[in-house]
Each structure stands twice: as C-alpha cells, then as structure tokens.
N, C-alpha and C positions, 0 to 999 in steps of 0.2 A: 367281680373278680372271679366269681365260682365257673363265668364263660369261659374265662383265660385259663381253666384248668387250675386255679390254686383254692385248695383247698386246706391246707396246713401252711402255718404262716411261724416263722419263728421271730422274736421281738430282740433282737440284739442288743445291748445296752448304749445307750447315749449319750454321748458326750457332751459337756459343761466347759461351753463358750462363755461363760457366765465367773463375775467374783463370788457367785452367790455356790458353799462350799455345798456338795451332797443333793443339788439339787436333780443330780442326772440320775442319779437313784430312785431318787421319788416319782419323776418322770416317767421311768421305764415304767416302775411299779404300776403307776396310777394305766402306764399305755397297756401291760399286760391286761390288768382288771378289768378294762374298759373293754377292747378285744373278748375276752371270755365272758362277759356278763351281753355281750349282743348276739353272743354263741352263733354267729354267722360264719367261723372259719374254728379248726383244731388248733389250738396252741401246741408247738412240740417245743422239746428240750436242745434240739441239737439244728443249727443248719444244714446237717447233711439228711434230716428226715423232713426239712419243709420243701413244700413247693414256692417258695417266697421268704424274702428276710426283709423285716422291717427294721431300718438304722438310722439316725438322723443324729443331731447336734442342736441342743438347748443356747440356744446365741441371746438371750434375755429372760428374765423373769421377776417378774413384781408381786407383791403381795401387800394386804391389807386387812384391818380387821372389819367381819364383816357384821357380825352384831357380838354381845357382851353378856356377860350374866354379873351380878351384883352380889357379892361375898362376907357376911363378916367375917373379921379379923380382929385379932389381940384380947386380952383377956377378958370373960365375959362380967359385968358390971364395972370392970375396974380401966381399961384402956379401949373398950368398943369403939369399931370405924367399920368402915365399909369402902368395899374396893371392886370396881369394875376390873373383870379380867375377860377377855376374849376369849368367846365359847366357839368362834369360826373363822375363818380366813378366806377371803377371795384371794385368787391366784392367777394368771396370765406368763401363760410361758409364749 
C-alpha cells in the first residue's frame, strides 16, 4: 500500500450485520490494535488527515471456548466443588 502513496490509514468503525450486540466494537478495537502492533502504516484520529479509510460491516460471528481453567468454589471444608470456567475464546468474525 506504501507504493499507492498511503501511508496513514484511519480505521472507521464497523458495523454489526450480526444479533450478536457490541460486537462492531470489539471488532474495530481488535482492527485498530492489530494495524498499530504491525506498525506498517500511521494510525490518525480523523479521516480528513488519512490517506486511506478503513470501513467494513461484521455480517457474522462465532465464538467458543477455547481452553478452561479449573476453580474452587463454595465454602472451604464445608461445600467444596470445583468449576471449569473459560480462560479463552476462539472467535471468527
């Protein structure tokens, strides 16, 4: 992209084709991060200082757990259990 002259990219936010609520949020978030952590282009704040807008629309997304950690739970000597709760999440947008 850097041949095509862009070198500031601004990240518009994305809209949620999806039932799934606040997902375009997360979305953006994760597209910002991702953008600035390959430090291959400037993130700006405004459309009017990029050379490029990035904008799109989240039309699906799935999630699942993707491993667990193992907890106890309830009072100790008196109701002890143990409860798998989800340390991760795979995602597919």
């Amino acid at each position: 992209m850097r041949e095509l002259g862009v070198q500031k990219i601004y990240v518009s936010g994305f809209r949620n084709l999806t039932f799934r609520p606040g997902i375009e949020h997360m979305f953006t978030s994760a597209m910002i991060r991702e953008i600035g952590r390959a430090k291959a282009f400037e993130l700006v704040n405004s459309e009017r200082d990029a050379d490029a807008v990035l904008s799109g629309s989240v039309t699906s997304a799935d999630s699942s757990p993707g491993s667990s950690k193992e907890f106890d739970v309830g009072v100790v000597g008196v109701d002890q259990r143990k409860m798998n709760v989800a340390a991760e999440y795979t995602a597919s947008v």
